[in-house]
Legacy VTK file of the C-alpha trace (Angstrom):
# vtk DataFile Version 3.0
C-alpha trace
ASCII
DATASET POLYDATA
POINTS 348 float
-28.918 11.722 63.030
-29.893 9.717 60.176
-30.805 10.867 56.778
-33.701 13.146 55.775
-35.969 12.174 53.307
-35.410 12.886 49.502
-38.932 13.662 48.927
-38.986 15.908 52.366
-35.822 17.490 51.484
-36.666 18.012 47.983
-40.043 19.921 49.311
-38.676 21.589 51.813
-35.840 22.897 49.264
-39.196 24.091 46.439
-40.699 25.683 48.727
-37.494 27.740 50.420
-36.041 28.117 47.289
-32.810 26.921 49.183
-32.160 24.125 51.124
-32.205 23.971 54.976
-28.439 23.189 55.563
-27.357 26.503 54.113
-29.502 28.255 56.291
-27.855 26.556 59.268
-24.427 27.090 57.925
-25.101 30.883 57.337
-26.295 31.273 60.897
-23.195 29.302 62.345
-20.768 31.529 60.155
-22.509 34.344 60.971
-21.717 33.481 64.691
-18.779 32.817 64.388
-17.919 36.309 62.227
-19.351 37.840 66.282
-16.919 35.897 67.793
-13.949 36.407 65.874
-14.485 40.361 66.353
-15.349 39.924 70.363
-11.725 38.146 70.221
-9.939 40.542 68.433
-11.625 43.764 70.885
-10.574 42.002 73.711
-7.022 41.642 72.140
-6.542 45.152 71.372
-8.034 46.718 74.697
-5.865 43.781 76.600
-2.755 45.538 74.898
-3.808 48.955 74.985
-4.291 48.691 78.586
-0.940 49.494 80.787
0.338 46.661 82.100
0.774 47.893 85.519
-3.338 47.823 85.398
-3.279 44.176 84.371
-1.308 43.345 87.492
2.134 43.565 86.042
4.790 45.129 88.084
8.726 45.667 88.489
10.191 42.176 90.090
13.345 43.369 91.321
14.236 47.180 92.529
18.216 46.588 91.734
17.829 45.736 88.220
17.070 48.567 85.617
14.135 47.719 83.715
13.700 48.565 80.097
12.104 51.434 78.045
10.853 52.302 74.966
11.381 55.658 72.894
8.933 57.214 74.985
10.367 56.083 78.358
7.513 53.632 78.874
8.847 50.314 80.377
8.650 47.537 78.228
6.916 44.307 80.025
7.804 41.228 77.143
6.026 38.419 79.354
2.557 41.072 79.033
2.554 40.810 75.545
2.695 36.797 75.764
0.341 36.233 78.773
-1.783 37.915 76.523
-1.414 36.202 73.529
-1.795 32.772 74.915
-4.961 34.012 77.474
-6.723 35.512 74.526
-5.932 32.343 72.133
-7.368 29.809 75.036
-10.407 32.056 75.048
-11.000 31.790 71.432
-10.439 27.911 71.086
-13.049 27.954 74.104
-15.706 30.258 72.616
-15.507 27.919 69.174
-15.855 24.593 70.963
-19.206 26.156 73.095
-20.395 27.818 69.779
-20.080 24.191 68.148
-21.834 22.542 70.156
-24.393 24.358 70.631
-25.652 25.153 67.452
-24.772 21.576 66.200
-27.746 20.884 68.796
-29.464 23.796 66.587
-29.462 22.411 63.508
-30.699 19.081 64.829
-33.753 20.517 66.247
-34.137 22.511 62.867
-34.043 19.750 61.119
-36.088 17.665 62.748
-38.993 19.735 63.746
-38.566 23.302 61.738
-37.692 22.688 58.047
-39.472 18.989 57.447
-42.353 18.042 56.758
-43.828 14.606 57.760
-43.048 11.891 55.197
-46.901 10.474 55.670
-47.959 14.276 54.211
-45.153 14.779 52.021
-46.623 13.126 48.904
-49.842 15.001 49.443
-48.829 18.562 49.775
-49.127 21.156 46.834
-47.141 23.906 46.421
-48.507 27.407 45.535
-46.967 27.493 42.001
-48.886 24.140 41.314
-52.567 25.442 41.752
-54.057 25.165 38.707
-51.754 23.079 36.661
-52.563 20.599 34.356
-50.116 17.256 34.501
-52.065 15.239 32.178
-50.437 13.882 29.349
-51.414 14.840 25.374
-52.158 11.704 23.155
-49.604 13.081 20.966
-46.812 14.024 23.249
-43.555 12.696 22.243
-42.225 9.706 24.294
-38.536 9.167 24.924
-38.230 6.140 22.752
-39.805 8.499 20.024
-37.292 11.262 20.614
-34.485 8.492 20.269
-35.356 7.953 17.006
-35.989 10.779 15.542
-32.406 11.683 17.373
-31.405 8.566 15.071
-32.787 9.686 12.196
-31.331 13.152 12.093
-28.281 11.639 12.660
-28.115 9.417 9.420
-30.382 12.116 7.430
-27.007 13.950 8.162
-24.637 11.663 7.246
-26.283 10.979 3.879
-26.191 14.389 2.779
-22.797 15.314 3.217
-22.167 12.350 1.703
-24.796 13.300 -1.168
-22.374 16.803 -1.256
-19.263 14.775 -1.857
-20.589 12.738 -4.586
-22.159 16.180 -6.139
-18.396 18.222 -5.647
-16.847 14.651 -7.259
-19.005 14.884 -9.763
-18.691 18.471 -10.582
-15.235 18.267 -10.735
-15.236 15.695 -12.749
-17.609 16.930 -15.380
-15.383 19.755 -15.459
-12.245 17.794 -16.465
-14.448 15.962 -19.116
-15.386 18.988 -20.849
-12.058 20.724 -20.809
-10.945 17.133 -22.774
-13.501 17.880 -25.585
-13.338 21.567 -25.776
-10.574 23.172 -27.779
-8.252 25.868 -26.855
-9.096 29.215 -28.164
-8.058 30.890 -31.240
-5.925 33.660 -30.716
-2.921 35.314 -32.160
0.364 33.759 -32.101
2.562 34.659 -29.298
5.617 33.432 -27.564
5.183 31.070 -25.044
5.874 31.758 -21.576
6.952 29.208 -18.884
4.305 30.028 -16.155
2.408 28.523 -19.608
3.673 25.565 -20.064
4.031 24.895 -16.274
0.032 25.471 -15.807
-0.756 23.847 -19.138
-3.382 20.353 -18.238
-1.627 17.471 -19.529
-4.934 16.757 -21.463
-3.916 20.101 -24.411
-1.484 19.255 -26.905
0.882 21.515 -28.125
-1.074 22.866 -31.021
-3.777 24.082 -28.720
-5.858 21.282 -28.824
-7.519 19.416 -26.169
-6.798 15.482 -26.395
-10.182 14.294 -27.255
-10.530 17.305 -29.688
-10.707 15.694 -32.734
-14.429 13.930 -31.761
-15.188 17.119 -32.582
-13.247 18.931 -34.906
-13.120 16.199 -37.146
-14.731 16.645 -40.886
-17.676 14.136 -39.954
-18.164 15.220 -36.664
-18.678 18.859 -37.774
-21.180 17.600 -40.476
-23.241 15.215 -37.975
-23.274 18.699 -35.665
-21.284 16.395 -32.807
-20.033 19.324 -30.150
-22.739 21.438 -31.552
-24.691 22.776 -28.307
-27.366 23.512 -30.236
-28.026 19.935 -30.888
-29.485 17.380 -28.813
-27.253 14.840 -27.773
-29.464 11.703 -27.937
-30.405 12.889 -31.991
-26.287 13.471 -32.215
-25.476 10.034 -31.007
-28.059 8.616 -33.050
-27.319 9.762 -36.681
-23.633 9.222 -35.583
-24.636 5.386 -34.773
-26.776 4.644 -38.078
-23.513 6.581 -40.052
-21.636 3.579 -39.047
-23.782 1.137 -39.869
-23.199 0.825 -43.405
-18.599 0.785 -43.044
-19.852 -2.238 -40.272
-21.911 -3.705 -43.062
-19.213 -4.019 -45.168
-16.498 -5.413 -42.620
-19.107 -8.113 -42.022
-19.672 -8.965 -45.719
-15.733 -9.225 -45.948
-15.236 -11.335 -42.785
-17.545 -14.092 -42.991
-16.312 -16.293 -45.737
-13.307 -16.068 -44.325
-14.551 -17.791 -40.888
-16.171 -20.521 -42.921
-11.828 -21.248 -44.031
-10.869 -21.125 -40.177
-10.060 -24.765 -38.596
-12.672 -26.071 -36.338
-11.308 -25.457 -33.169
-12.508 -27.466 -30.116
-13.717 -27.014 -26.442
-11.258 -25.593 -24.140
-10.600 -28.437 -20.909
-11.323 -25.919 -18.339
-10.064 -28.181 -15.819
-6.505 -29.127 -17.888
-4.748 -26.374 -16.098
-6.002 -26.517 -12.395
-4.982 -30.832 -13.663
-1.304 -30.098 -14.467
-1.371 -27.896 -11.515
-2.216 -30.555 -9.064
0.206 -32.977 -10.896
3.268 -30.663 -10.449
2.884 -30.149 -6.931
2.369 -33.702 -6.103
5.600 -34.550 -8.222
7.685 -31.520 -7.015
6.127 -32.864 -3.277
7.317 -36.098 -3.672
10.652 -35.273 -5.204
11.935 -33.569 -2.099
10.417 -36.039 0.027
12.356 -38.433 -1.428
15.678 -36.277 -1.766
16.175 -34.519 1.170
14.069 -36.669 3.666
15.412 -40.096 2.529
11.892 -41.688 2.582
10.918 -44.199 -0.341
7.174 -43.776 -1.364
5.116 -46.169 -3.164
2.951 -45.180 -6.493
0.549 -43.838 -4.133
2.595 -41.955 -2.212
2.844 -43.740 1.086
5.918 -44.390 2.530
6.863 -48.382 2.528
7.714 -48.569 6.595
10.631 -51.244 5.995
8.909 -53.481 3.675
10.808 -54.877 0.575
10.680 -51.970 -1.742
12.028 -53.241 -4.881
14.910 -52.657 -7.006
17.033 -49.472 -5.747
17.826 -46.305 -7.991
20.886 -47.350 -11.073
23.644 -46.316 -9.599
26.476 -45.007 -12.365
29.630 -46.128 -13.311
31.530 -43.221 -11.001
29.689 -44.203 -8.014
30.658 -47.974 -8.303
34.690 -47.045 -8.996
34.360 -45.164 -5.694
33.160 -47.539 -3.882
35.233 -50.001 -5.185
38.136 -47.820 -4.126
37.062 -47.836 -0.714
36.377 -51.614 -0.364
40.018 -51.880 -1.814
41.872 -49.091 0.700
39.751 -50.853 3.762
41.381 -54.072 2.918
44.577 -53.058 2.433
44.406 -51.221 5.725
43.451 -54.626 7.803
46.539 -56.622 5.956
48.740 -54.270 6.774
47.875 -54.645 10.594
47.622 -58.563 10.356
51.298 -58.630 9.362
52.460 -56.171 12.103
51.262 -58.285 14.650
52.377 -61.752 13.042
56.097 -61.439 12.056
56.430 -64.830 10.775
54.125 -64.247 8.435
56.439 -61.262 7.038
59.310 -63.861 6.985
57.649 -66.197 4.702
56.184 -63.684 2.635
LINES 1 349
348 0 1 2 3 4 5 6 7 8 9 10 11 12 13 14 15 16 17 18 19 20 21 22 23 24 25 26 27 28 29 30 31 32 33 34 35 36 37 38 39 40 41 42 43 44 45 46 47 48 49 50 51 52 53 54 55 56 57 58 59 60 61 62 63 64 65 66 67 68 69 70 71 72 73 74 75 76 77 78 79 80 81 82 83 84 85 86 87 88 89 90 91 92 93 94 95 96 97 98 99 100 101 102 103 104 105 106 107 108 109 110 111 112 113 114 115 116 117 118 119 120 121 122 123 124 125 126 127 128 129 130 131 132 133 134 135 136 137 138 139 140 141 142 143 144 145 146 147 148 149 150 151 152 153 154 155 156 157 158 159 160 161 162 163 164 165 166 167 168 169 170 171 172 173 174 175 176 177 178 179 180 181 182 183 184 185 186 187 188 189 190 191 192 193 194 195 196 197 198 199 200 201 202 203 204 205 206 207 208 209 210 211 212 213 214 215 216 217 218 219 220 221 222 223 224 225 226 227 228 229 230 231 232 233 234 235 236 237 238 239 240 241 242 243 244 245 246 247 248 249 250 251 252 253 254 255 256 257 258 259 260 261 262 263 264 265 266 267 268 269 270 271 272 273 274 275 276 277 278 279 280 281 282 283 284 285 286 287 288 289 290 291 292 293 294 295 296 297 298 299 300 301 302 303 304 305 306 307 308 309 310 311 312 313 314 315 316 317 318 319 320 321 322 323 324 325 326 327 328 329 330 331 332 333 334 335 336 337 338 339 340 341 342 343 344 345 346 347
């Protein structure tokens, strides 16, 4: 049987408010429940019976058979003839009740719960009547919804990024003011060493805070600088035109001394990257030459077995050594020249 439908299926499935296979599958099991209890009745009323009645009976006069507590005799091959007959009649009901209702739920399928594909697209269900499928002008759209997604998402990102920056800055601003605030004025007392364990590194040992004396200096306190009740532009103002005159004065005193100062000239930005290049090409070029034996020209470019010119100078040590050598090598082959000539030894 090949496949329904999705559209007839999914119809079929609305409509039911469960799809057709389950109903077949509930009917089969619930078949199959009957026949599983018809088995298990004729099991117990097959053993109940006496076996006598099921045709049963004593094979041989001369042997004694045997009893149970109640003096009933005991038939063993009863209990299995039973067993197996009532186990071939249960394999044989399920194989009947398969087939047929597998023929069942191929006529159910086919003719009961469908509906024919050249209808299917037409049919309304009853919770349809009077519903309106038309789509709003202003209805969101999935690429809409998307961004908006997208948007949220970096909307969120910025602000907890916007509440790190704020904490950073809090805690910050924090630390700056406990560097210009001082330290309380209270009576002396003996220091403790949870004290000077949780003292900031920013106090000083007479209370202070390091920056302190912005503030507690004798011209701070008369320009009102660490006064709250001042504004701080005003402060920093009359602080800056204070200074004016001492900077006045510094300048008066410094300039005809830079008319006596030597007229320097321009710095050669390029002399250093100049001597930098020339020591690498020299140091290059020195261990070419030393430790790969090759003789480069003034540009740099090795001769190839041309006449290069005068060797290095070599120094008086070098020559008595080789001198030495020439001297031992001869010595060597006269020595040899008279061992093989002995009349030579004669007349020496």
């Amino acid at each position: 049987m090949g496949e329904p439908n999705q559209l007839v299926s999914s119809l079929v499935t609305e409509h039911l408010r469960y799809t057709p296979l389950s109903l077949i599958d509930d009917i089969i099991n619930s078949i199959n429940g009957l026949v599983y209890k018809a088995v298990t009745a004729v099991e117990q009323g097959l053993l109940a019976a006496p076996p006598t009645t099921l045709g049963f009976g004593q094979a041989s006069s001369n042997s004694i058979p045997d009893t149970d507590g109640d003096g009933n005799i005991i038939y063993p091959e009863a209990t299995q003839e039973i067993e197996n007959g009532v186990h071939q009649l249960e394999t044989l009901l399920e194989a009947t009740v398969d087939k047929t209702f597998d023929k069942l739920e191929i006529i159910l399928l086919r003719s009961v719960l469908t509906v024919p594909e050249d209808i299917a697209s037409w049919v309304r269900l009853g919770h349809y009547e009077n519903l309106s499928i038309t789509q709003q002008a202003d209805a969101p759209t999935p690429e809409s919804i998307n961004l908006q997604r997208r948007k949220l998402q970096e909307t969120q990102k910025l602000h907890a990024a916007l509440l790190g920056e704020t904490s950073q800055n809090a805690a910050l601003i924090v630390q700056l003011k406990s560097l210009l605030s001082s330290a309380e004025q209270g009576p002396a007392r003996k220091p403790k060493i949870e004290d000077a364990e949780n003292t900031h590194p920013s106090t000083t040992k007479q209370g202070n805070s390091t920056f302190a004396f912005l503030t507690e200096d004798a011209s701070s306190k008369e320009l009102g600088v660490g006064n709250r009740g001042q504004k701080p532009l005003t402060t920093n103002v009359n602080f800056a035109l204070s200074q004016l005159p001492a900077m006045r004065s510094l300048l008066a005193i410094l300039k005809p001394k830079l008319s006596l100062l030597p007229a320097t000239t321009a710095i050669d930005i390029e002399a250093p990257e100049e001597e930098r290049r020339h020591y690498i090409e020299s140091q290059t070029r020195r261990h070419l030459e030393s430790t790969r034996g090759l003789d480069l020209d003034a540009q740099g470019q090795n001769r190839d077995g041309e006449w290069q010119g005068g060797g290095r100078r070599m120094g008086a040590e070098e020559v008595g050594a080789i001198e030495g050598i020439v001297n031992m090598l001869q010595s060597g082959h006269e020595h040899k020249d008279a061992q093989a000539d002995p009349d030579v030894m004669e007349e020496s």
